[in-house]
C-alpha positions in Angstrom: -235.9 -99.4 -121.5 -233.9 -98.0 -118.5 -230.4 -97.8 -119.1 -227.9 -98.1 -116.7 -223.7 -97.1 -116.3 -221.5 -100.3 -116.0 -218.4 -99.7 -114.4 -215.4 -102.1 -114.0 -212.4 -102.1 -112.0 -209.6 -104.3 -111.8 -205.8 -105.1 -112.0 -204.1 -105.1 -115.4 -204.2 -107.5 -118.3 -207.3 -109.3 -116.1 -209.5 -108.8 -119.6 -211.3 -105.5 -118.2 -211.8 -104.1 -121.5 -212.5 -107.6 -123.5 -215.4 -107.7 -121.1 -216.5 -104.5 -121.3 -216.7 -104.3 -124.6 -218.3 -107.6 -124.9 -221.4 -106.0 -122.6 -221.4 -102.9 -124.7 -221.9 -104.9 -127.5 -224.6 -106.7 -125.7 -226.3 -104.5 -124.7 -226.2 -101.7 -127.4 -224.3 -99.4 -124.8 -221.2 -96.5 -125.6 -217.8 -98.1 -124.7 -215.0 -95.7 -123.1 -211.8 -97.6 -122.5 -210.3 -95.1 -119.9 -206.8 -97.0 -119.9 -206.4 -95.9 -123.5 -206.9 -92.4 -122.2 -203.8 -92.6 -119.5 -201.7 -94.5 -122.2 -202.4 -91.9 -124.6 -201.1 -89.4 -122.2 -198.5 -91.9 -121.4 -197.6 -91.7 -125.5 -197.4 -88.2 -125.6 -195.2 -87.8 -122.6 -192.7 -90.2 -124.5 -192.9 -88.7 -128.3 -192.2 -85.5 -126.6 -189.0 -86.7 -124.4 -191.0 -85.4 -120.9 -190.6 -89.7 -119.6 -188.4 -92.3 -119.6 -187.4 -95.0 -117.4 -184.6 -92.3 -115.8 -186.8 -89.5 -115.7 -190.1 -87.5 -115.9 -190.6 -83.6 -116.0 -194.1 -83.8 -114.1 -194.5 -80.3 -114.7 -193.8 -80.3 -118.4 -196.5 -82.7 -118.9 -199.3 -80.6 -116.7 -198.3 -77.6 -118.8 -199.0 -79.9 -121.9 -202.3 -81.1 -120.9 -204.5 -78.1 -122.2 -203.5 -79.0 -125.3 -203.7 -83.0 -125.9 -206.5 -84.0 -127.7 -207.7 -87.6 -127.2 -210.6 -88.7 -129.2 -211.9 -91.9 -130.2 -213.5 -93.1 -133.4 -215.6 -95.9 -134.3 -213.8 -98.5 -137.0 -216.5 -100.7 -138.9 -214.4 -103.0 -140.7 -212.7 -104.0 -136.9 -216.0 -103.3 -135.0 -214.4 -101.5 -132.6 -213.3 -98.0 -131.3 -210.0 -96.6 -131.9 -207.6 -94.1 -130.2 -206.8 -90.9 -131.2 -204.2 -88.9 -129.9 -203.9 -85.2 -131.3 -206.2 -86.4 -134.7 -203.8 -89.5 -135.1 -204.8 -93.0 -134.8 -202.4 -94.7 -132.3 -204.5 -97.9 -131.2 -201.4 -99.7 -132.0 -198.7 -97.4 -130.5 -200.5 -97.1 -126.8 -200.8 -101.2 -126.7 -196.8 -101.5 -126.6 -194.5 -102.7 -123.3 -192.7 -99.2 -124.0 -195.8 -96.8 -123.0 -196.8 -99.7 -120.7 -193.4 -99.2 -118.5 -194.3 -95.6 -117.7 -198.5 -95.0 -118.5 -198.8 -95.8 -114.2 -196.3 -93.0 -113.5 -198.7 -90.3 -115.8 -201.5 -92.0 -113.8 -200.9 -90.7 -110.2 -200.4 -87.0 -111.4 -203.3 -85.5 -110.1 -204.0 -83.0 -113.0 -203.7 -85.7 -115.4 -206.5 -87.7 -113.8 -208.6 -84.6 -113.2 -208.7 -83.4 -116.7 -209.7 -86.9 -117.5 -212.1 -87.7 -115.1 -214.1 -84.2 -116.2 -214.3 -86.1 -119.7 -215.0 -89.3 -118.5 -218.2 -87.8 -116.1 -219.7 -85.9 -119.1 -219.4 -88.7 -121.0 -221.5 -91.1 -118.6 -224.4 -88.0 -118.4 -226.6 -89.8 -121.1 -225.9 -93.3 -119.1 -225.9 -96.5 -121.5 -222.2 -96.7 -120.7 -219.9 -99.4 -120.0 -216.3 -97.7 -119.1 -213.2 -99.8 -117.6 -209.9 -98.8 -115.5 -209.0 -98.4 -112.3 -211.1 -96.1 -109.9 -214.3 -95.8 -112.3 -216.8 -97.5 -109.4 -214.6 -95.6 -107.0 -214.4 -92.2 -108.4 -215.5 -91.5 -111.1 -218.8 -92.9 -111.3 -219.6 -93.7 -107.1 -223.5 -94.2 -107.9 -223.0 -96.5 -111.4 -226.0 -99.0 -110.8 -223.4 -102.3 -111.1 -219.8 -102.1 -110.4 -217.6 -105.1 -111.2 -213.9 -105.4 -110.0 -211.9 -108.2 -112.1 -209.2 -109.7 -110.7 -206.6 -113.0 -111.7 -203.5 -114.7 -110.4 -200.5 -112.0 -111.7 -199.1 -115.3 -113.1 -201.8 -115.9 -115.1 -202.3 -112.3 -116.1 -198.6 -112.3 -117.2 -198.6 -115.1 -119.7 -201.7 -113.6 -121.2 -200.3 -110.6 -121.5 -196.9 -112.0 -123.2 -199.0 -114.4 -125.4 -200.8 -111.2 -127.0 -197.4 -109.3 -127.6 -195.7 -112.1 -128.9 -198.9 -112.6 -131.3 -198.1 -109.1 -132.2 -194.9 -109.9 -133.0 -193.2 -107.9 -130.1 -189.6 -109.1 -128.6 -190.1 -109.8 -124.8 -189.5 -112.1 -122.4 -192.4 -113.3 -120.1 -190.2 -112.3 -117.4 -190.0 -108.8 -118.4 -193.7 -109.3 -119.0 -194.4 -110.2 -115.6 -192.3 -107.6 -113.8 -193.8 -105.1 -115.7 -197.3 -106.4 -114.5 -196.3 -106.5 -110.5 -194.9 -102.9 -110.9 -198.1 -101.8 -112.4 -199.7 -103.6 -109.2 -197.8 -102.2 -106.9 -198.3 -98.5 -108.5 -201.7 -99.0 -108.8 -202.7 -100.0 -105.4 -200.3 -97.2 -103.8 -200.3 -94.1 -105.5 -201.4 -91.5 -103.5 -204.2 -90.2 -106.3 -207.3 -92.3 -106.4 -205.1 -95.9 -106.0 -206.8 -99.1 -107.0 -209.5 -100.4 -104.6 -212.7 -102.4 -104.9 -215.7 -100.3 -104.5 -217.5 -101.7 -101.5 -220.6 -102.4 -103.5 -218.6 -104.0 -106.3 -219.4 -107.3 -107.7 -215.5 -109.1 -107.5 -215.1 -111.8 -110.7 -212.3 -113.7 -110.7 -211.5 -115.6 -113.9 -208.1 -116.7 -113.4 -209.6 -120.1 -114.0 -213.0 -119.2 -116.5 -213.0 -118.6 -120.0 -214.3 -115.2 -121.3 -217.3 -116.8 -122.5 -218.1 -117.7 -118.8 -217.0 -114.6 -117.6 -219.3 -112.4 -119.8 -222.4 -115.4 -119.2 -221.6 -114.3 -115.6 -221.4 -110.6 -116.0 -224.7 -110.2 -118.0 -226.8 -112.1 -115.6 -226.0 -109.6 -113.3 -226.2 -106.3 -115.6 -229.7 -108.1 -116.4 -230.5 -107.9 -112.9 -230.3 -104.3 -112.2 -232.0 -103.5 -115.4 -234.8 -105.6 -114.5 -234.6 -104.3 -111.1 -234.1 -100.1 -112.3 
């Protein structure tokens, strides 16, 4: 059976990864959740005092990147892949409001998406991928055979968002939630390095109003398309 690359796009907290990982499953396909890789970055750049909300020694962290390691691993007893940053699991560290706040900042310094965009490319060589983020249909992978860009109300996005920290027993307000989540917006669509924007050939899925059951019903029909169609 042909295989093809997946690649989704979309705002944050729309449920990129949930759905990705949902086809991967599906499918039998390699998931790479790029987003971990910019928070893990993001994680680094904190433990080692280079960000804050007050500042950020750009430079510090380019000189750094040669020798961050990100890896992921494969848990069976969760069925899913965790992060590794430097040998250390920190699936639970990168998920927090604190790298949150600054993992857009790491994101628009052009060495730090280069040296993950090389890994990201040699990763998709084999195809039978299904990676998420924010420029993978734009850059990273311009010829993946189905692009999807997600997108939801920010509202909506917000209380999902604050309903999953809370269940992780994080103290935040859904106001600090939801500025957090137009600040990402806004950094996202206008950085100056590869910004947020819908591939022209990209299939847009809204689910501000669908449940994630319809949303992956709606997604496979159409990865089952191209396969039939490759």
């Amino acid at each position: 059976m042909n295989k093809i690359i997946v690649a989704i796009d979309g705002y944050s907290s729309c449920g990129k990864s949930t759905l990705a990982k949902q086809i991967a499953r599906e499918k039998g396909y390699i998931y790479i959740d790029t987003g971990a890789m910019y928070r893990s970055i993001a994680l680094y750049a904190l433990q080692n005092k280079i960000i804050s909300n007050a500042h950020f020694d750009k430079q510090a962290l380019i000189d750094s990147l040669s020798k961050i390691q990100v890896s992921f691993s494969y848990n069976s007893e969760s069925n899913a892949s965790e992060t590794y940053l430097d040998g250390k699991n920190i699936e639970k560290e990168i998920r927090g409001i604190e790298v949150s706040n600054q993992v857009s900042k790491v994101a628009q310094v052009k060495e730090v998406r280069a040296k993950l965009v090389d890994i990201q490319r040699e990763l998709g060589k084999s195809k039978g991928l299904v990676m998420d983020g924010r420029d993978i249909g734009s850059v990273v992978f311009p010829d993946a055979e189905l692009k999807i860009f997600m997108t939801a109300d920010h509202k909506i996005r917000a209380q999902r968002r604050f309903d999953e920290l809370q269940a992780k027993g994080d103290v935040i307000t859904f106001n600090e939630v939801l500025e957090n989540i137009t600040n990402r917006d806004n950094d996202d669509t206008s950085r100056s390095e590869n910004p947020l924007v819908k591939a022209e050939d990209a299939i847009v899925i809204d689910n501000s109003e669908i449940t994630p059951k319809e949303q992956l019903k709606i997604a496979l029909e159409y990865v089952n398309d191209k396969l039939t169609f490759d």
